[in-house]
C-alpha positions in Angstrom: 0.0 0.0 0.0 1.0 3.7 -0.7 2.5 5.7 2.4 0.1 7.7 3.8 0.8 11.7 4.8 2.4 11.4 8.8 2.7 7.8 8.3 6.2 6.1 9.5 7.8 4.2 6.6 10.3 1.6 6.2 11.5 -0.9 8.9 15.1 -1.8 10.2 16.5 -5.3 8.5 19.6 -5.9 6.2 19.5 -7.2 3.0 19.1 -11.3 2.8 21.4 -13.5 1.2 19.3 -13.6 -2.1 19.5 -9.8 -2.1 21.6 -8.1 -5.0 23.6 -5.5 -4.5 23.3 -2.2 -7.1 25.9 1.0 -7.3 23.5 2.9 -9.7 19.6 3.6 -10.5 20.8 2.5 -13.9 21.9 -1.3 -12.5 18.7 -1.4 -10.7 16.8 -1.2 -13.9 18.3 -3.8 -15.8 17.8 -6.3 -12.8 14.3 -5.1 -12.5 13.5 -5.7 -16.2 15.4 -8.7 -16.6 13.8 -10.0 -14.4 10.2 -8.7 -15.5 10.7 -9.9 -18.9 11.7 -13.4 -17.9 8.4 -13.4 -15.8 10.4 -14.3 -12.7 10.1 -11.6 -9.3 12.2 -9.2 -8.6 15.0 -10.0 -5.8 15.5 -7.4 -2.9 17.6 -5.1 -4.2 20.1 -3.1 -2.1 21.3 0.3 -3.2 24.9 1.1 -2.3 24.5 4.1 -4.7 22.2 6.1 -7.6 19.5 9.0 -7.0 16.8 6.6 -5.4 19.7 5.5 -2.7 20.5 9.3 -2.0 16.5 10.2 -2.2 16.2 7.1 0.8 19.3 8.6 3.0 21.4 5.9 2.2 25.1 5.9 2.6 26.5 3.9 0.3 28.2 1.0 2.7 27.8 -2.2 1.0 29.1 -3.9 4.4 25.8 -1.8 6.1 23.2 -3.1 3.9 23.7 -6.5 4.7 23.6 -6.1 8.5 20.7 -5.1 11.1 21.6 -1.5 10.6 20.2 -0.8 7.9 16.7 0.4 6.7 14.2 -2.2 4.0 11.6 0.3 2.2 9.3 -0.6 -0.1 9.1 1.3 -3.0 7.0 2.7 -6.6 8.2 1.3 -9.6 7.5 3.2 -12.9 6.3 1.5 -16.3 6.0 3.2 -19.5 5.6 2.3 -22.9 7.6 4.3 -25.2 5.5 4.1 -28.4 4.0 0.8 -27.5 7.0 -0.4 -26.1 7.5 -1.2 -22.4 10.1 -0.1 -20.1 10.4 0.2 -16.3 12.1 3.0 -14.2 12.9 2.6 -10.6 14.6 6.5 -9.8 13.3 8.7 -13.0 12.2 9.4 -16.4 13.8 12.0 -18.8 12.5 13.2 -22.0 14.4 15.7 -24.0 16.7 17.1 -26.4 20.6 18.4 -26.0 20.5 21.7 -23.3 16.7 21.1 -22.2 15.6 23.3 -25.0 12.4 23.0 -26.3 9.7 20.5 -25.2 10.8 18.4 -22.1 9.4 16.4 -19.5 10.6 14.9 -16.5 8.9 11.9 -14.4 10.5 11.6 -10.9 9.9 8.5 -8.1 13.1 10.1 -6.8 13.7 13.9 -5.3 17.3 13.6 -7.7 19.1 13.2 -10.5 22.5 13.3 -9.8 23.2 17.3 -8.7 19.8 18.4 -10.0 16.5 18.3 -7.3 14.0 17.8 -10.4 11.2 16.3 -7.8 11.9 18.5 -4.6 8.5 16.8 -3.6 9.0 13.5 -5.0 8.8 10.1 -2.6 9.4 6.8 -3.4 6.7 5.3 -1.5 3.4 7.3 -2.1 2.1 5.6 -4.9 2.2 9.0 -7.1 5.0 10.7 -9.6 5.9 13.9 -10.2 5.4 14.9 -14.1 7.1 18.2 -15.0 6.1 19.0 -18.6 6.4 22.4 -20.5 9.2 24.0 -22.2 11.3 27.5 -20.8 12.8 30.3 -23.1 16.7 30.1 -23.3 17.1 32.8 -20.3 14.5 31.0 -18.1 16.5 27.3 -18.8 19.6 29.1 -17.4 17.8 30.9 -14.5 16.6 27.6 -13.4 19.9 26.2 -14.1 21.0 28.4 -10.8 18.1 27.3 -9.0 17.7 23.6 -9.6 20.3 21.9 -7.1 17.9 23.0 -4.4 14.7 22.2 -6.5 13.4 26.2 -6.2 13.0 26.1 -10.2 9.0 24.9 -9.3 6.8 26.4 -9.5 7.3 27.6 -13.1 4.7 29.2 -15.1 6.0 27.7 -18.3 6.2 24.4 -16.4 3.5 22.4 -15.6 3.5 20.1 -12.7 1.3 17.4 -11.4 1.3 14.4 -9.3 -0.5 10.9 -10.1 0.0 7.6 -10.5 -1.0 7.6 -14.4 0.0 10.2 -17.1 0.2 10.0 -20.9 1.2 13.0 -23.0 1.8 12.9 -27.0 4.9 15.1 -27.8 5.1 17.6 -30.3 8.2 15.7 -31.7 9.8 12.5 -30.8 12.4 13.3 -27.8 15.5 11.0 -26.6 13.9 9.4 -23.4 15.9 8.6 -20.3 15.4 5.9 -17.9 17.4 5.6 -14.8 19.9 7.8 -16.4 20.3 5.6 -19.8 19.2 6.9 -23.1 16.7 3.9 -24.6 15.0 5.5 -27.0 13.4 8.6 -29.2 9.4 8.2 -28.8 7.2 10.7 -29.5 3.7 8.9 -27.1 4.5 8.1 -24.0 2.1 6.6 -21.3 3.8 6.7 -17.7 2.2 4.5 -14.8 3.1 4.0 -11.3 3.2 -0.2 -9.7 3.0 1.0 -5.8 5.2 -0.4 -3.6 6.3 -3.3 -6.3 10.4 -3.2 -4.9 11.9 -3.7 -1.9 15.1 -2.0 -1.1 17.3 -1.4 1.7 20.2 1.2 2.3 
C-alpha cells in the first residue's frame, strides 16, 4: 500500500542473502527488467549508490546493507511504454533534447538526479510521480539552471507540474527518453504508470 501523509515508513532489517547488491539507479533497472521480462520476481535489491539510494538517505556502505543497521523500504516502480513499447524506471524518467531546449518532461519517483533536485516533492513510496512537462525560453532554462540543485525552479509558469499515479502526453516531436539515467530511445507517445510499492530495497 502507498504511504500515507504522517505515516512512519520503512522498517530496520539488512538485506538477505538472495539480495543483490546495485551501485546505480541505472543497474537497478536492468535487474528489475530482466527480471520482469523473464516473468520471474524481482529479488530485494540493495542500493549502495544512484538518485533513489541518495533520495532514501542511504550511505553507500555495502558492508551496512547487509547487517541489522540498515533500513528495507518498499518502494514505486515506474512502467511506460515508449510508443507501445514497455520499459520500467525505478529512480526517473527523462525526455528531451541536448541543453533542455524545447519540449521536455521529466517523471520523478526520486527527489534527484545526480546534482539536480528535479522532484523537490518526490517520494518513493506514495504511490504517485511527479510529471514536470512544458518548455522555458533560453534565459529562463539558465535561471533555473541556478536554481535547480535546491529544487526552487518549481513552481514555473511555463512548467506544468502534477502528481498521479497515471499520465500519458503525446509530444510535439519525438524526444530521446531517459530511464534511470540511460538513453533507450526517441518516442514521441509516452504513457507513464506508477506499480506502488512493487520493490523492496534497503540502504
Amino acid at each position: 500500500m502507498p504511504i500515507q501523509r504522517g505515516e512512519d515508513w520503512g522498517e530496520p532489517g539488512g538485506l538477505g542473502p538472495d539480495g543483490v547488491l546495485v551501485s546505480s539507479d541505472d543497474q537497478a533497472r536492468t535487474l528489475i527488467e530482466e527480471a520482469r521480462r523473464s516473468n520471474q520476481p524481482v529479488p530485494d535489491i540493495g542500493l549502495v549508490g544512484g538518485d533513489l539510494c541518495r533520495t532514501l538517505g542511504g550511505r553507500g556502505r555495502a558492508d551496512a546493507i547487509r547487517s541489522p543497521d540498515a533500513w528495507r523500504f518498499a518502494v514505486d516502480l515506474g512502467a511506460v511504454l515508449l510508443d507501445g513499447r514497455l520499459f520500467w524506471f525505478c529512480a526517473h524518467l527523462v525526455a528531451r533534447r541536448r541543453g533542455w531546449a524545447g519540449e521536455a518532461l521529466v517523471a520523478m519517483n526520486a527527489a534527484w538526479r545526480g546534482s539536480w533536485r528535479l522532484g523537490p516533492q518526490a517520494h518513493p513510496g506514495d504511490g504517485l510521480l511527479d510529471i514536470s512537462h512544458g518548455r522555458l525560453s533560453a534565459g529562463d532554462r539558465l535561471r533555473a539552471r541556478r536554481r535547480v540543485r535546491t529544487g526552487d525552479h518549481l513552481p514555473h509558469p511555463q512548467i506544468r507540474v502534477r502528481r498521479t499515479s497515471a499520465f500519458q502526453v503525446d509530444l510535439e516531436q519525438p524526444l530521446l527518453v531517459e530511464l534511470d539515467g540511460r538513453p533507450v530511445q526517441r518516442a514521441t507517445t509516452l504513457s507513464i504508470r506508477v506499480e506502488p510499492a512493487a520493490l523492496t530495497v534497503v540502504v
